[in-house]
mmCIF file of the N, C-alpha and C atoms, coordinates in Angstrom:
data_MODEL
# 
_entry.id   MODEL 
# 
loop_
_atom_site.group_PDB 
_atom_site.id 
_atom_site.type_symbol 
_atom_site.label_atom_id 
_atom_site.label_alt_id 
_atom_site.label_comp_id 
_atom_site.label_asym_id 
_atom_site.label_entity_id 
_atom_site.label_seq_id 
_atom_site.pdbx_PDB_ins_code 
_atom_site.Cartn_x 
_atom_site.Cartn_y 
_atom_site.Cartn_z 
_atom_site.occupancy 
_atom_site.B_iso_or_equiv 
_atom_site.pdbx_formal_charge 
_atom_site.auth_seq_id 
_atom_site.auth_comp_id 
_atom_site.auth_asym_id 
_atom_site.auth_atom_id 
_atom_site.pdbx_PDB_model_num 
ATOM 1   N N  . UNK A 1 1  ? 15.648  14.097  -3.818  1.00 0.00 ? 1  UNK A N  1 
ATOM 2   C CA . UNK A 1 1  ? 15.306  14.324  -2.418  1.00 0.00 ? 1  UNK A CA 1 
ATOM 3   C C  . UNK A 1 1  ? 13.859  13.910  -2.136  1.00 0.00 ? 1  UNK A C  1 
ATOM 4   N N  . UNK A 1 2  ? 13.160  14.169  -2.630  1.00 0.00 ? 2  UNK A N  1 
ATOM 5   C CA . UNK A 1 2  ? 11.408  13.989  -3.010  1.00 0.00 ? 2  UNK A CA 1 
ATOM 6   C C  . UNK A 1 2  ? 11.685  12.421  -2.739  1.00 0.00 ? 2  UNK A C  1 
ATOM 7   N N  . UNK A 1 3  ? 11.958  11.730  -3.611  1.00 0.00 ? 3  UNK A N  1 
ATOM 8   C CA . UNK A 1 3  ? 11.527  10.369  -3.614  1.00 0.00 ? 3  UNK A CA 1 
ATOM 9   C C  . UNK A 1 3  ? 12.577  9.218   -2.386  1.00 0.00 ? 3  UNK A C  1 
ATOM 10  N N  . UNK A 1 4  ? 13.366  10.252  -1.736  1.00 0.00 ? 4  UNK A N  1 
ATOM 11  C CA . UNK A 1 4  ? 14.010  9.814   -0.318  1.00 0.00 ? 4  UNK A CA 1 
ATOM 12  C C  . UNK A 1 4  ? 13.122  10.147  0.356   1.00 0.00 ? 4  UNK A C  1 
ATOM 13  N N  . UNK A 1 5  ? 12.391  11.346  0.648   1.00 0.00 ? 5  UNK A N  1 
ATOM 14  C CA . UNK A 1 5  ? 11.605  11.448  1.800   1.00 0.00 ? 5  UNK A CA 1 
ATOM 15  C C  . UNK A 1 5  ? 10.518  10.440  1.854   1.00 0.00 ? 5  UNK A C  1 
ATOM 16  N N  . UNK A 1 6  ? 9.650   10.643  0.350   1.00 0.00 ? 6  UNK A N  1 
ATOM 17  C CA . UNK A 1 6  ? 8.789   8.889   -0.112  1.00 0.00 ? 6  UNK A CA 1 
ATOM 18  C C  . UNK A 1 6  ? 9.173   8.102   0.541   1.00 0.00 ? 6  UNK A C  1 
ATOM 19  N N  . UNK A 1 7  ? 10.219  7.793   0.140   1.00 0.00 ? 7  UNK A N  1 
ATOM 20  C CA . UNK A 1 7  ? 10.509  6.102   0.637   1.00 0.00 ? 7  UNK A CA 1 
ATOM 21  C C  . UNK A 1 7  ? 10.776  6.042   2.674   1.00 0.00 ? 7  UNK A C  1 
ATOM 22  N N  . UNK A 1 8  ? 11.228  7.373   3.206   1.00 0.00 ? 8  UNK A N  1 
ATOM 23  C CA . UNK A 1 8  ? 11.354  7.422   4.220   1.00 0.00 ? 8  UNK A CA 1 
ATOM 24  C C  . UNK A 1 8  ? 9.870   7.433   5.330   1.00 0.00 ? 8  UNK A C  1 
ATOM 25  N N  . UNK A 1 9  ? 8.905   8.181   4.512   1.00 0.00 ? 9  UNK A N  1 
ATOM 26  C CA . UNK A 1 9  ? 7.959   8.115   5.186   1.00 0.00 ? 9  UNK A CA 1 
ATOM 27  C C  . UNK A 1 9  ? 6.753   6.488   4.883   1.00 0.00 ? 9  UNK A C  1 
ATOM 28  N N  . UNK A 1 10 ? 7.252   5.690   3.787   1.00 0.00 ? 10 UNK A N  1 
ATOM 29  C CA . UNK A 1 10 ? 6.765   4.533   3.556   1.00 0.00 ? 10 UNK A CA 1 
ATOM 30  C C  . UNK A 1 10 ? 7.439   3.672   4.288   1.00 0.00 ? 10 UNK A C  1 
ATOM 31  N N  . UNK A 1 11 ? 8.442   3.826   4.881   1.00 0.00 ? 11 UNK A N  1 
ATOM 32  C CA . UNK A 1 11 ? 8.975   3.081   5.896   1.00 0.00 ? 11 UNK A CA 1 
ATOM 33  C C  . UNK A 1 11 ? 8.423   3.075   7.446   1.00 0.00 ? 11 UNK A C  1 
ATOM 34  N N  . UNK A 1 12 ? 8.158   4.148   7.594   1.00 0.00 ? 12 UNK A N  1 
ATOM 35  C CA . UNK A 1 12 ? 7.256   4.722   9.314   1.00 0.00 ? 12 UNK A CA 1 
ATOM 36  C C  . UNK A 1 12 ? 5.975   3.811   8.788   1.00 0.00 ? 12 UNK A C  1 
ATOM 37  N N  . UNK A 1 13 ? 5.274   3.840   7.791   1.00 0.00 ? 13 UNK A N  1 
ATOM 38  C CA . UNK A 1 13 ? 3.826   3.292   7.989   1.00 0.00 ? 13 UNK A CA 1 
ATOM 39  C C  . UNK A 1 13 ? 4.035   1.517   7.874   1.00 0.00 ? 13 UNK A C  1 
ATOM 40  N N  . UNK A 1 14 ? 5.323   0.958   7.714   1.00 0.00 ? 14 UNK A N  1 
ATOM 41  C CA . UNK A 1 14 ? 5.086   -0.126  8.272   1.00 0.00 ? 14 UNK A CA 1 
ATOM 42  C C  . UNK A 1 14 ? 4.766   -0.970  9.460   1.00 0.00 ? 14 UNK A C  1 
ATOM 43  N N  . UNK A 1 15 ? 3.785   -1.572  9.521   1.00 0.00 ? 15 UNK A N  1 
ATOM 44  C CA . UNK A 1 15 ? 2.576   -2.250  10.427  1.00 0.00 ? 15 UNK A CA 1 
ATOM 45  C C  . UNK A 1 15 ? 1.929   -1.705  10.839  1.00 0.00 ? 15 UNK A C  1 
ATOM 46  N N  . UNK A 1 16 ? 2.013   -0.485  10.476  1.00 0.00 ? 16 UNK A N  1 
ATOM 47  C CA . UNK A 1 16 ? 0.239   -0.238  10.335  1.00 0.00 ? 16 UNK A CA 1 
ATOM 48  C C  . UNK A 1 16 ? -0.891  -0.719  9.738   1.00 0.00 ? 16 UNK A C  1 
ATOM 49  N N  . UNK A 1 17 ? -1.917  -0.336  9.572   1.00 0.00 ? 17 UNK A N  1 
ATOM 50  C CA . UNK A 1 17 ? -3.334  -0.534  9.015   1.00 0.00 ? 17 UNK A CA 1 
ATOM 51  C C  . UNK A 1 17 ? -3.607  0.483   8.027   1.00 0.00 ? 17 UNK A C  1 
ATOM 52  N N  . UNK A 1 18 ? -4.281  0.520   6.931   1.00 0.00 ? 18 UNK A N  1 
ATOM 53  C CA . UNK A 1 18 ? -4.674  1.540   6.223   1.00 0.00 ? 18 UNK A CA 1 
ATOM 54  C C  . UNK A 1 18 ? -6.214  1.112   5.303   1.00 0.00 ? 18 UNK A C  1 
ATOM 55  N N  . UNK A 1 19 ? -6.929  2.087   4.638   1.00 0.00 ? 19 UNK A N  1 
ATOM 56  C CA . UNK A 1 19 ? -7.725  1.163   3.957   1.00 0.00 ? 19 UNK A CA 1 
ATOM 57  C C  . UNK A 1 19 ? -7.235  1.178   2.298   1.00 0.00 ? 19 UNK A C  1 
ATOM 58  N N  . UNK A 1 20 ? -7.253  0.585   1.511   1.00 0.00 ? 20 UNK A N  1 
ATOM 59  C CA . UNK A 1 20 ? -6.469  0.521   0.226   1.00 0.00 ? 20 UNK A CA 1 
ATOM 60  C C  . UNK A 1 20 ? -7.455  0.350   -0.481  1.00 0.00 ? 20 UNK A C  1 
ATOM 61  N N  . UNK A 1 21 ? -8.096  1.328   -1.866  1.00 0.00 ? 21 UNK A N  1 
ATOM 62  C CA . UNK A 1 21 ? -8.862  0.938   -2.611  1.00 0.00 ? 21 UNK A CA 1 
ATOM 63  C C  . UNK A 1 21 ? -8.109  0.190   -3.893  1.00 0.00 ? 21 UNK A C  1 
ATOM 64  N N  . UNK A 1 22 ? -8.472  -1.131  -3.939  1.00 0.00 ? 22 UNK A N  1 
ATOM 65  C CA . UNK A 1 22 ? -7.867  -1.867  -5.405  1.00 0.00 ? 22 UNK A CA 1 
ATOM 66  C C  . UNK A 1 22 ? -8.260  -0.860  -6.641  1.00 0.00 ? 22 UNK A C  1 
ATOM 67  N N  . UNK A 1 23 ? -7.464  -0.791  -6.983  1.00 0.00 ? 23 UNK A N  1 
ATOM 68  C CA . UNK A 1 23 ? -7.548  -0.266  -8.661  1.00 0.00 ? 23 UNK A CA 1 
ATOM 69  C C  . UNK A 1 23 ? -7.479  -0.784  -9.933  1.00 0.00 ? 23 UNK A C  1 
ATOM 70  N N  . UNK A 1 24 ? -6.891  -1.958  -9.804  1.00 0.00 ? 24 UNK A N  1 
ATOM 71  C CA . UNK A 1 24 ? -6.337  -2.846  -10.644 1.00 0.00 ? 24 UNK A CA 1 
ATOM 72  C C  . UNK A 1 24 ? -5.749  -4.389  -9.797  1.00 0.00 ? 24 UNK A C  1 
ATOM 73  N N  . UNK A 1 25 ? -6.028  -5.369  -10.709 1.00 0.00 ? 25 UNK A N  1 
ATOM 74  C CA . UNK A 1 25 ? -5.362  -6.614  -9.705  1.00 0.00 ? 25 UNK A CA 1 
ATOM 75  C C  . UNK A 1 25 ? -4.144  -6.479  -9.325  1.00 0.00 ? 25 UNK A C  1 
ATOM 76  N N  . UNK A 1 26 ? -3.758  -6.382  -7.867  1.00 0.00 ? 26 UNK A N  1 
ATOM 77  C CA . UNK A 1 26 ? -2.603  -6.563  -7.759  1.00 0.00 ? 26 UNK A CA 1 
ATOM 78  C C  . UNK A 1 26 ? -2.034  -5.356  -6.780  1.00 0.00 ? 26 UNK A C  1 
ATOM 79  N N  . UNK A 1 27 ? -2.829  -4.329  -7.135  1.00 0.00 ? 27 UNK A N  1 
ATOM 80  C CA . UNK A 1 27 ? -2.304  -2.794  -7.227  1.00 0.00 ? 27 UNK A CA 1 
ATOM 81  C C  . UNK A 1 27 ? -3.636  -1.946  -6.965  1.00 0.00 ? 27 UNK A C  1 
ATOM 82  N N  . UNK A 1 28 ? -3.192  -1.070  -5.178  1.00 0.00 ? 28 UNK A N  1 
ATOM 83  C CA . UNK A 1 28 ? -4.427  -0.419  -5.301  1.00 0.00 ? 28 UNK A CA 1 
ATOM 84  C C  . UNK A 1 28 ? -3.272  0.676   -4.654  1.00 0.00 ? 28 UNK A C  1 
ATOM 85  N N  . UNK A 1 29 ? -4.193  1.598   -3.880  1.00 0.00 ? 29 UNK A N  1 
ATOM 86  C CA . UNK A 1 29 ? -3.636  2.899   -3.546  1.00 0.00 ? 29 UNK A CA 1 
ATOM 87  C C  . UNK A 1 29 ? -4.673  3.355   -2.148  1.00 0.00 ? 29 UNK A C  1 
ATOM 88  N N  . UNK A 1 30 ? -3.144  4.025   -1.228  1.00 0.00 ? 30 UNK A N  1 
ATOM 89  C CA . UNK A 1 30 ? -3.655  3.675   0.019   1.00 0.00 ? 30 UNK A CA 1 
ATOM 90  C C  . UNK A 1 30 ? -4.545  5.242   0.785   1.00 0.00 ? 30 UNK A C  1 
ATOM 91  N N  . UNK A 1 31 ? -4.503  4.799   1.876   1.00 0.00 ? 31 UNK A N  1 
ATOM 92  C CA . UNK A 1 31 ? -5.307  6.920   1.967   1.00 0.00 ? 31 UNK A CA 1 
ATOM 93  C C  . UNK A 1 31 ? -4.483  7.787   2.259   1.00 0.00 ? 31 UNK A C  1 
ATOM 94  N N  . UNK A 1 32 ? -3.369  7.411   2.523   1.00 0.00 ? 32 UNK A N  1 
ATOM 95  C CA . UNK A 1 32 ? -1.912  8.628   2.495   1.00 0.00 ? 32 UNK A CA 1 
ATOM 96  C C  . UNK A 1 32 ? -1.481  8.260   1.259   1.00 0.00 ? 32 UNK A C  1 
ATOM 97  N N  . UNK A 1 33 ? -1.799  8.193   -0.352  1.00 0.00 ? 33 UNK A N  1 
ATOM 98  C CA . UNK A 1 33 ? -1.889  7.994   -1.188  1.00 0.00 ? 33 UNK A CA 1 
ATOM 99  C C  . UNK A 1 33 ? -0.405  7.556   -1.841  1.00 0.00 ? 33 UNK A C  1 
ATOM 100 N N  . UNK A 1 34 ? -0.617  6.300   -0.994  1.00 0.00 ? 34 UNK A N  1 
ATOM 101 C CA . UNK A 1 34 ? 1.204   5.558   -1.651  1.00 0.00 ? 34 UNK A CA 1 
ATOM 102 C C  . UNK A 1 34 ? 0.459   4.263   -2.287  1.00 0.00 ? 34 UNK A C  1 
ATOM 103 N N  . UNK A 1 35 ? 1.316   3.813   -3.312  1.00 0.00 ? 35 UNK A N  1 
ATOM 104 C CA . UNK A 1 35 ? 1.018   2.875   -3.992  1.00 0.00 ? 35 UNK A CA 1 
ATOM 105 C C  . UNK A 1 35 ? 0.903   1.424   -2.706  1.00 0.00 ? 35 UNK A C  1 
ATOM 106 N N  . UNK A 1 36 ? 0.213   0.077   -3.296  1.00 0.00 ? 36 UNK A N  1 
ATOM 107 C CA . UNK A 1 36 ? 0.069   -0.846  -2.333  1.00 0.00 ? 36 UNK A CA 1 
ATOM 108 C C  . UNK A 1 36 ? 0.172   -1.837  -3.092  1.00 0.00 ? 36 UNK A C  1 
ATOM 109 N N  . UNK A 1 37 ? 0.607   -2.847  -3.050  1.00 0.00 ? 37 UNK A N  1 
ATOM 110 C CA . UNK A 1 37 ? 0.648   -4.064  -3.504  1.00 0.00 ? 37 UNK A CA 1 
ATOM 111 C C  . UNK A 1 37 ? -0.567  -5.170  -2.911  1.00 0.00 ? 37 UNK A C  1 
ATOM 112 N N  . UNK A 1 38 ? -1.255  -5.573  -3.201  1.00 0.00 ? 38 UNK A N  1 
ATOM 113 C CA . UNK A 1 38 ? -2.070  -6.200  -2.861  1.00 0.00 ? 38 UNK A CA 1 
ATOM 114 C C  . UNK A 1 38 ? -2.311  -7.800  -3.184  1.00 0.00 ? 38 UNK A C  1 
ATOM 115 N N  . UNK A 1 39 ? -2.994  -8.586  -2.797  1.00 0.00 ? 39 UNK A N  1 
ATOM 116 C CA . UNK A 1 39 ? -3.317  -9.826  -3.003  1.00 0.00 ? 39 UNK A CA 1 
ATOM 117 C C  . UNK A 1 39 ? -4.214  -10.049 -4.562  1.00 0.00 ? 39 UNK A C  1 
ATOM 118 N N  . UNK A 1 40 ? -3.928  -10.228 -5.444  1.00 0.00 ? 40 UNK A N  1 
ATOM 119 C CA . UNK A 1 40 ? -4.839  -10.332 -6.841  1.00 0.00 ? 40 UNK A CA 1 
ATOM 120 C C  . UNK A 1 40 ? -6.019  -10.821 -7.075  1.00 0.00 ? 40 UNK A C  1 
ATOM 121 N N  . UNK A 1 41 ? -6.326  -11.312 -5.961  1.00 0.00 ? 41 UNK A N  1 
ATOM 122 C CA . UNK A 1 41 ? -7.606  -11.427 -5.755  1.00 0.00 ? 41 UNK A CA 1 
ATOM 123 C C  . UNK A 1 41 ? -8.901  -11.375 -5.631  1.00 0.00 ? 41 UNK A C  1 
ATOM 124 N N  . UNK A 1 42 ? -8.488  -10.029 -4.615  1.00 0.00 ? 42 UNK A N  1 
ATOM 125 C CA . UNK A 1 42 ? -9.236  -8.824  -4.457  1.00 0.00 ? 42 UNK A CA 1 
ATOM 126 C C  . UNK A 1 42 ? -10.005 -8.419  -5.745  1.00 0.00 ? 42 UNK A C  1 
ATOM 127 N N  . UNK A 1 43 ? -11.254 -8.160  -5.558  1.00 0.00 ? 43 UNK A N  1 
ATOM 128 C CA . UNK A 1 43 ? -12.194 -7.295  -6.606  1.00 0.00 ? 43 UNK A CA 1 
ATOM 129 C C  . UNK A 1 43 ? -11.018 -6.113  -6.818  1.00 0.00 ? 43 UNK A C  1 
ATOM 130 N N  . UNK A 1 44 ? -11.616 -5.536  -8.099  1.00 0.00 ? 44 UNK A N  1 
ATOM 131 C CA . UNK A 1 44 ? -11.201 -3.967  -8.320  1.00 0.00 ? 44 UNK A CA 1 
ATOM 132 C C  . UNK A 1 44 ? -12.024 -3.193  -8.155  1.00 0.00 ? 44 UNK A C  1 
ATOM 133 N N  . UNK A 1 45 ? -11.989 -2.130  -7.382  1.00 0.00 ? 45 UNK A N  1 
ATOM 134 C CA . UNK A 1 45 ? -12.735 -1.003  -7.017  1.00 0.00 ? 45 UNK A CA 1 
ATOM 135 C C  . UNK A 1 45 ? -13.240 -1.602  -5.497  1.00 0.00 ? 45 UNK A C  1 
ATOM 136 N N  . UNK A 1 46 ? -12.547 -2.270  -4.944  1.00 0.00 ? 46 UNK A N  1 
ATOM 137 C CA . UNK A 1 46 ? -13.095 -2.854  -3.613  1.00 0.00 ? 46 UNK A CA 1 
ATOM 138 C C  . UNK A 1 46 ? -12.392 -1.595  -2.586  1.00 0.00 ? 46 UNK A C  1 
ATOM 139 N N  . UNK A 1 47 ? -12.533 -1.363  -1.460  1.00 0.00 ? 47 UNK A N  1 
ATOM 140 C CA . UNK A 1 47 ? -12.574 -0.919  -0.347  1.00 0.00 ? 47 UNK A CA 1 
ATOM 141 C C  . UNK A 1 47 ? -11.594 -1.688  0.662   1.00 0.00 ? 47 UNK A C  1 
ATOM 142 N N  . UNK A 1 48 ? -10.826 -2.087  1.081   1.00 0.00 ? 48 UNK A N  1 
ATOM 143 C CA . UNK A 1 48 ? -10.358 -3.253  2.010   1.00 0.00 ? 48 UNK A CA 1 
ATOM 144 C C  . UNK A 1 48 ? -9.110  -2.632  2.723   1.00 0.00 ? 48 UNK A C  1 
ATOM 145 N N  . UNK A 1 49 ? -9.118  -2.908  3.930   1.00 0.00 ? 49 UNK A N  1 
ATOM 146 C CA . UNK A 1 49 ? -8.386  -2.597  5.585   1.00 0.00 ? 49 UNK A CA 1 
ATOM 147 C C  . UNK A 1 49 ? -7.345  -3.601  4.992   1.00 0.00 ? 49 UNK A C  1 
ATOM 148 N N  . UNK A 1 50 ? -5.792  -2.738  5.137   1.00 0.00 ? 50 UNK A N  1 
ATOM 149 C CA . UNK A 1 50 ? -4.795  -4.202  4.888   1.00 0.00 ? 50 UNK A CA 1 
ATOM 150 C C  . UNK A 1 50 ? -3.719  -3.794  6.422   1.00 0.00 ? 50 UNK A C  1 
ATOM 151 N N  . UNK A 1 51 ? -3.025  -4.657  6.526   1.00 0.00 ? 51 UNK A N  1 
ATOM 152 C CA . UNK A 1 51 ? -1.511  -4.050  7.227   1.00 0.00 ? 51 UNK A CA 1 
ATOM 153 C C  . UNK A 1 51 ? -0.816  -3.635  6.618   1.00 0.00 ? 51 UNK A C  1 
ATOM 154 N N  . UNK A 1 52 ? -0.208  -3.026  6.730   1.00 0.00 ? 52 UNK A N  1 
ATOM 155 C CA . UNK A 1 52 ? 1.432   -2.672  5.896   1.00 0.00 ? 52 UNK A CA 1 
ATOM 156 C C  . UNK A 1 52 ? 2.271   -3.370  6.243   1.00 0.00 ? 52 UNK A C  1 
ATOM 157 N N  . UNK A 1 53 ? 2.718   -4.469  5.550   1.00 0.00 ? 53 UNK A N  1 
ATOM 158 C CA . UNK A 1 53 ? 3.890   -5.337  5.934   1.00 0.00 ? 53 UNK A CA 1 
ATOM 159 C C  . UNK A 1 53 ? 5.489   -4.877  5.502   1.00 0.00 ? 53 UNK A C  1 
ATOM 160 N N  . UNK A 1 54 ? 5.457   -4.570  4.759   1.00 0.00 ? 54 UNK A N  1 
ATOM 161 C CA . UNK A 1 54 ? 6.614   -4.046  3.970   1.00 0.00 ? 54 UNK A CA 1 
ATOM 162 C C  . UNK A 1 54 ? 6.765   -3.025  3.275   1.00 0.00 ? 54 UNK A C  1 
ATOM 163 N N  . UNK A 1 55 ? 7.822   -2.587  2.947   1.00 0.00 ? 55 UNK A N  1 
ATOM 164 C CA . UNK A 1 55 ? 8.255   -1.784  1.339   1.00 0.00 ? 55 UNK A CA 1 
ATOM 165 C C  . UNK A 1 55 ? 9.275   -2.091  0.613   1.00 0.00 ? 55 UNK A C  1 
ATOM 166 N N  . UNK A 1 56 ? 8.614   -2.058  -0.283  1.00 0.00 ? 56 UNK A N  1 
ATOM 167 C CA . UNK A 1 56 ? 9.474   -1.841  -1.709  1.00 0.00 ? 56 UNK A CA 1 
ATOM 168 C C  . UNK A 1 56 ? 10.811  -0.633  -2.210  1.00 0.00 ? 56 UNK A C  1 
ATOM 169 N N  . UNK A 1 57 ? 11.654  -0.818  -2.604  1.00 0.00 ? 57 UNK A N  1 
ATOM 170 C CA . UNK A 1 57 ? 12.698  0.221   -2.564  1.00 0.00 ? 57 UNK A CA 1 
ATOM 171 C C  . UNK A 1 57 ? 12.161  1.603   -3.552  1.00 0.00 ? 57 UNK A C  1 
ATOM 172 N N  . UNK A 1 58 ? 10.965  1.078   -4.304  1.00 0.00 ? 58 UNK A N  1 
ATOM 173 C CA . UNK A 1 58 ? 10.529  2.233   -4.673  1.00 0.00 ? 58 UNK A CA 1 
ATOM 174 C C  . UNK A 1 58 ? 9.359   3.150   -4.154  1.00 0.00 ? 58 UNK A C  1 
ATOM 175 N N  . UNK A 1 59 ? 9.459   2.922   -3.038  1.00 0.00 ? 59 UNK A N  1 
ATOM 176 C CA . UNK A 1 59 ? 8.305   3.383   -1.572  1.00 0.00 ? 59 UNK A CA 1 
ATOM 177 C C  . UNK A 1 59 ? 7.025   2.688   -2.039  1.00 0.00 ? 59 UNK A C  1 
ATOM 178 N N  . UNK A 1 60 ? 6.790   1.489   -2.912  1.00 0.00 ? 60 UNK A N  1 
ATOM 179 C CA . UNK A 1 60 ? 5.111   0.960   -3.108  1.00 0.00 ? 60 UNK A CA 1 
ATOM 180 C C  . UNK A 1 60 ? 5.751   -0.269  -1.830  1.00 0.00 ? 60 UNK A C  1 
ATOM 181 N N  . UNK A 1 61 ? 4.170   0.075   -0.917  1.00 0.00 ? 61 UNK A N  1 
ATOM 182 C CA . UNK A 1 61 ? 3.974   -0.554  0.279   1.00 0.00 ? 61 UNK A CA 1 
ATOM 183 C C  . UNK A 1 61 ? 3.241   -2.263  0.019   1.00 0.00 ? 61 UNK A C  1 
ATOM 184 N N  . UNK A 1 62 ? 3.529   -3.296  0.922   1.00 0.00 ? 62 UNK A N  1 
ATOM 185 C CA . UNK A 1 62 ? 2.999   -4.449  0.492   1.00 0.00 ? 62 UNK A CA 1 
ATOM 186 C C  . UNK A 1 62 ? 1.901   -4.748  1.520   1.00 0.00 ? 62 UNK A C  1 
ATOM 187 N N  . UNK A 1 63 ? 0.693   -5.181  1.319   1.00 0.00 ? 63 UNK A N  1 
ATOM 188 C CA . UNK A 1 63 ? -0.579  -4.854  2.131   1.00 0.00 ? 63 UNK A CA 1 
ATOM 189 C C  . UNK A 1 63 ? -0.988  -6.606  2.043   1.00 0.00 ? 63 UNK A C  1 
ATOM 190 N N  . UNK A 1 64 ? -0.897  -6.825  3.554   1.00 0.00 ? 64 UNK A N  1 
ATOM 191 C CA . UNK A 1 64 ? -1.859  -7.876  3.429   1.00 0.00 ? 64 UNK A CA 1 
ATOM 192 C C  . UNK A 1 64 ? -3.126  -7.655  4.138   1.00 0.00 ? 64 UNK A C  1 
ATOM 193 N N  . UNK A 1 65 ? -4.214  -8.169  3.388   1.00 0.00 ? 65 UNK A N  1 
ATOM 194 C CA . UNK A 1 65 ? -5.554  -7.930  3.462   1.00 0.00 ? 65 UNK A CA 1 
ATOM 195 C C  . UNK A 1 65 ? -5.943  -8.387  5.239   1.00 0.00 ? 65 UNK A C  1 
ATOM 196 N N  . UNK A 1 66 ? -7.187  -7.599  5.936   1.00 0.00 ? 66 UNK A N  1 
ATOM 197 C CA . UNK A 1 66 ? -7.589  -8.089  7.266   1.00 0.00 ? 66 UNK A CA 1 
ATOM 198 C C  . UNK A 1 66 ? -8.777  -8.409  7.124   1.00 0.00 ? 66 UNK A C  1 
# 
């Protein structure tokens, strides 16, 4: 039930905005603290405003950078 409501409420925050701190390439974590997929690019330990474009079936959200 837990990880239905997850995935239900990672669905409402699509297209939104959030700020996502990278943690690792690839992979940061957002401020309603759901996982994010990110551009690999990105520094780690960076700070960065993404959209929420999508989700993943395991509620990690896909963020493209603004």
């Amino acid at each position: 039930l837990a990880a239905e409501m997850r995935l239900e409420r990672a669905r409402e925050l699509v297209g939104s905005e959030d700020l996502v701190v990278v943690q690792y390439p690839g992979r940061g974590v957002s401020g309603g603290l759901f996982d994010v997929e990110v551009d690999p690019a990105l520094p780690v330990d960076s700070l960065v405003r993404v959209r929420l474009a999508s989700v993943r079936d395991d509620a990690t959200l896909v963020g493209e950078a603004r």
